[in-house]
Z-matrix of the N, CA and C atoms (Angstrom, degrees):
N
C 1 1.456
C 2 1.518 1 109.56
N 3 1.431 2 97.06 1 134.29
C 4 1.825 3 88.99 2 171.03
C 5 1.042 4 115.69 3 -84.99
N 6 1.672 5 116.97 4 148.56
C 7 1.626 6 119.65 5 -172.87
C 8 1.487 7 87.89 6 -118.39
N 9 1.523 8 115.32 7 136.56
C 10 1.095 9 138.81 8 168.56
C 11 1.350 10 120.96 9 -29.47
N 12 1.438 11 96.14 10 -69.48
C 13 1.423 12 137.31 11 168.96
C 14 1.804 13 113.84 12 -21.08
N 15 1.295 14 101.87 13 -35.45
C 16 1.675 15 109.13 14 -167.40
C 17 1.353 16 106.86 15 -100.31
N 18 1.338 17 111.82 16 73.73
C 19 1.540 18 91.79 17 -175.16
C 20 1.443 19 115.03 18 -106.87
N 21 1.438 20 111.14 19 170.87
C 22 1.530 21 124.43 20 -169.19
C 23 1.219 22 116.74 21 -54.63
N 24 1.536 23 109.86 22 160.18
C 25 1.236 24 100.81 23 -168.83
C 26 1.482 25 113.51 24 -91.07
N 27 1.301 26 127.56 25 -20.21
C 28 1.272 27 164.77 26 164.17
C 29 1.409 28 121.27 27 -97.30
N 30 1.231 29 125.98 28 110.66
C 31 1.949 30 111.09 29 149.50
C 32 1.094 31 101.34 30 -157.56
N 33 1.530 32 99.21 31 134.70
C 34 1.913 33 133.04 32 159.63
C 35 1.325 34 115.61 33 -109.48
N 36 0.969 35 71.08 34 141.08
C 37 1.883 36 75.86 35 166.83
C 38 1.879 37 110.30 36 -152.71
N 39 1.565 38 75.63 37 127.49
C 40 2.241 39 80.34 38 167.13
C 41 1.763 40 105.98 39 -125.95
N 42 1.212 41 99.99 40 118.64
C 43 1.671 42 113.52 41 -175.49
C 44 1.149 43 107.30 42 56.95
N 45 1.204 44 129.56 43 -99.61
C 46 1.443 45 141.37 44 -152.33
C 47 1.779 46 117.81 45 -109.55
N 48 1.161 47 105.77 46 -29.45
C 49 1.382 48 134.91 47 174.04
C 50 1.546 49 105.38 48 -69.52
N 51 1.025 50 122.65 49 153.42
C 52 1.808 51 147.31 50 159.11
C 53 1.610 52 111.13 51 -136.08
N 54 1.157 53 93.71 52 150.44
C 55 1.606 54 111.30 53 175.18
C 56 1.468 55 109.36 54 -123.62
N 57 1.296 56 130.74 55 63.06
C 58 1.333 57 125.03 56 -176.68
C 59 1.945 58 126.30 57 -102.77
N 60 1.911 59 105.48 58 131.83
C 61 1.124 60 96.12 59 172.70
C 62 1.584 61 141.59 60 -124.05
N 63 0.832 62 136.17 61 91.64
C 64 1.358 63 124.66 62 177.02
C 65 1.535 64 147.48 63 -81.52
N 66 1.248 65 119.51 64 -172.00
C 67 1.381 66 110.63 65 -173.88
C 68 1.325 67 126.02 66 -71.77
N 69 1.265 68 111.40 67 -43.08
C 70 1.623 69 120.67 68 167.89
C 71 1.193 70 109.31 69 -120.61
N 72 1.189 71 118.18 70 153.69
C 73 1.420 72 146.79 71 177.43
C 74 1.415 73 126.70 72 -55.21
N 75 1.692 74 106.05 73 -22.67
C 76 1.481 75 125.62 74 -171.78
C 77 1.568 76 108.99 75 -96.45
N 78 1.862 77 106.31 76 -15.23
C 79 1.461 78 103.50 77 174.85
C 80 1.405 79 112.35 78 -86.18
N 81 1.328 80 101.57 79 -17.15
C 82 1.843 81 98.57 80 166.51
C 83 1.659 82 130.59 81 -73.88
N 84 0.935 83 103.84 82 -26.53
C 85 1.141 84 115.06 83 158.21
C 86 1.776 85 128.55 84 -71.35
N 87 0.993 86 98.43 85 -54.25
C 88 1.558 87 102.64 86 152.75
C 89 1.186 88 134.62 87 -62.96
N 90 1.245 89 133.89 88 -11.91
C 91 1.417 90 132.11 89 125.92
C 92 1.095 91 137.26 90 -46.05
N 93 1.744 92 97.01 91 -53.71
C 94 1.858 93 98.97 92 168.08
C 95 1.331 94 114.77 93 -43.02
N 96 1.649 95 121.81 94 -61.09
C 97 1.132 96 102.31 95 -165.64
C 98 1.188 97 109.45 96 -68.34
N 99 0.724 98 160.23 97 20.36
C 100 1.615 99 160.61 98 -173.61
C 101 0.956 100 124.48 99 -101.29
N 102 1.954 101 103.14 100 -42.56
C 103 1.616 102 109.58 101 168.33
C 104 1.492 103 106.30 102 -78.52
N 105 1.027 104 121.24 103 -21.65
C 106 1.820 105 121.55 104 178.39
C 107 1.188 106 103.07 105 -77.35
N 108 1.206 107 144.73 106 23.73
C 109 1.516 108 135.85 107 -169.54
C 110 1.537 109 105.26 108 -130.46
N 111 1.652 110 109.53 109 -24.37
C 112 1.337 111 105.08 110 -171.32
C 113 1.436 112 136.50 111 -90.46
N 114 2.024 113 92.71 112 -5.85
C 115 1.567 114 82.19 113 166.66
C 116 1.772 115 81.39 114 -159.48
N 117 1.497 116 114.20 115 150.80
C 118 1.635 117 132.92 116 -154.42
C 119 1.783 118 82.25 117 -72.44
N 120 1.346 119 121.71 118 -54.31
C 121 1.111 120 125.35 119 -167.14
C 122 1.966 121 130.36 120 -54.02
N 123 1.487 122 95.72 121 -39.02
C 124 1.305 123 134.01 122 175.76
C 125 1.313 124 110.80 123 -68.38
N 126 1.598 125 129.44 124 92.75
C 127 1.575 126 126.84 125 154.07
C 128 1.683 127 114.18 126 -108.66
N 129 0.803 128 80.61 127 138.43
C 130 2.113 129 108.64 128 -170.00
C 131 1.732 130 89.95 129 -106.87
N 132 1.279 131 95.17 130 142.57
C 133 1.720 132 122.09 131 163.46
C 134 1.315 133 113.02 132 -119.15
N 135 1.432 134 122.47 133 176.99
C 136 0.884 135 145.42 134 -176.70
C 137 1.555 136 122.64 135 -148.81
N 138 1.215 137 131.81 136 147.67
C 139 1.725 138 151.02 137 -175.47
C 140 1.336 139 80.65 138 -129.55
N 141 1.372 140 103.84 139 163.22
C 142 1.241 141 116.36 140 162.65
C 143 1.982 142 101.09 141 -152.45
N 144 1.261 143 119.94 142 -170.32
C 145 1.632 144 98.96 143 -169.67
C 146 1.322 145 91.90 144 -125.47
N 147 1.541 146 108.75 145 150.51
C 148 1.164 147 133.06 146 178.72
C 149 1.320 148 116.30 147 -122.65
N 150 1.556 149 126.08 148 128.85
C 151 1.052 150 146.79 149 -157.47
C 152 1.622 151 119.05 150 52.33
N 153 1.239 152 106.77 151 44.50
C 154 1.537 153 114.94 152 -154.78
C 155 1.722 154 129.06 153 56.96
N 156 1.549 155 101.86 154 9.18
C 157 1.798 156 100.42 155 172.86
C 158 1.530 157 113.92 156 -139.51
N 159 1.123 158 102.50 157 161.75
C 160 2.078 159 114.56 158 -151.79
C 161 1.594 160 90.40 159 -142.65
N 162 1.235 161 125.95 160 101.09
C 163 1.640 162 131.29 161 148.77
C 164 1.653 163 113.34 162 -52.83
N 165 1.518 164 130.85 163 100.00
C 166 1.093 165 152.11 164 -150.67
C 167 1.809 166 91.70 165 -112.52
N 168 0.867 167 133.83 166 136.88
C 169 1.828 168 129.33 167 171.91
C 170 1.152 169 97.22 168 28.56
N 171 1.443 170 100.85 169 -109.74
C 172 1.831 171 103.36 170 -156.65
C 173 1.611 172 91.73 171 -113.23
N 174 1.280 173 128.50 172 16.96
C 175 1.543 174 112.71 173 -150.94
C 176 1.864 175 83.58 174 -129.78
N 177 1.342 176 127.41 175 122.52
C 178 1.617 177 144.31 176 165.98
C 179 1.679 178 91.23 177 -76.20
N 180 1.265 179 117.52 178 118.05
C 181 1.299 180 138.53 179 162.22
C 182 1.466 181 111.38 180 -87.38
N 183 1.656 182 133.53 181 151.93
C 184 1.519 183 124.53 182 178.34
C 185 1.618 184 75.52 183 -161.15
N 186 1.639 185 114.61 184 131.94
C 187 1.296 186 127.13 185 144.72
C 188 1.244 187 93.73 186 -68.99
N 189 1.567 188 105.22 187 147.65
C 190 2.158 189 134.31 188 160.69
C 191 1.461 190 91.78 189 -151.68
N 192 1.556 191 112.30 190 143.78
C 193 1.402 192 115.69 191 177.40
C 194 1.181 193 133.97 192 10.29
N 195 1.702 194 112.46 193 61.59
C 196 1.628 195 117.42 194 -176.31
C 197 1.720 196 121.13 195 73.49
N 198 1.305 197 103.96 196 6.87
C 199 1.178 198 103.20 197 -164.93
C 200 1.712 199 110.84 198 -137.73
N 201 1.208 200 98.98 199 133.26
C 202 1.553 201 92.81 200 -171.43
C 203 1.791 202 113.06 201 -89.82
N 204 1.413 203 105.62 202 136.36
C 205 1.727 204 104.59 203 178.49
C 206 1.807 205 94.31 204 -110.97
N 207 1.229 206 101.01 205 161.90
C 208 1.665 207 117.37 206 -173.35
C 209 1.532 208 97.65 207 -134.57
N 210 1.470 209 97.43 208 163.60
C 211 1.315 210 101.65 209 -175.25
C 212 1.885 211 83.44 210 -165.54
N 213 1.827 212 113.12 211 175.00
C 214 1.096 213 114.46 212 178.03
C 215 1.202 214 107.01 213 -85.41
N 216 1.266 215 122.78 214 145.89
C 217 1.499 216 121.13 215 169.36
C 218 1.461 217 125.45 216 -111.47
N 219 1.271 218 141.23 217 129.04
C 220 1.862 219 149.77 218 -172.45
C 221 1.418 220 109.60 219 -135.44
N 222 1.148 221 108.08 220 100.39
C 223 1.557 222 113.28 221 158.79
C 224 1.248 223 113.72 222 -33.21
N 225 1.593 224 96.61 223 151.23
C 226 1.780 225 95.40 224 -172.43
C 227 1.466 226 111.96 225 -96.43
């Protein structure tokens, strides 16, 4: 169950998109289902990051020492 209480450590959001982060990996998921539960109509996805970086819109995200660097991002 998600508890309110625990929230992210990070969140953006532009329109439709979120940028959310937390401490473990298992609270993201436990959100998901949570947001998939609240309406029959409503399905939510998920990315998750690989090699410590997540292409967000147009912007390539990379954790380095706690700290996030950006760069532009273009599909290939």
């Amino acid at each position: 169950m998600y508890d309110k209480s625990d929230k992210p450590l990070m969140y953006h959001r532009y329109v439709d998109d979120t940028f959310v982060v937390f401490n473990k990996e298992s609270e993201c998921d436990i959100l998901l289902r949570h947001l998939n539960q609240l309406h029959p109509s409503l399905k939510f996805t998920m990315e998750k990051e690989h090699n410590n970086s997540l292409a967000f819109l147009d912007v390539f995200v990379k954790k380095f020492n706690k700290k996030f660097l950006t760069s532009a991002f273009r599909k290939a």
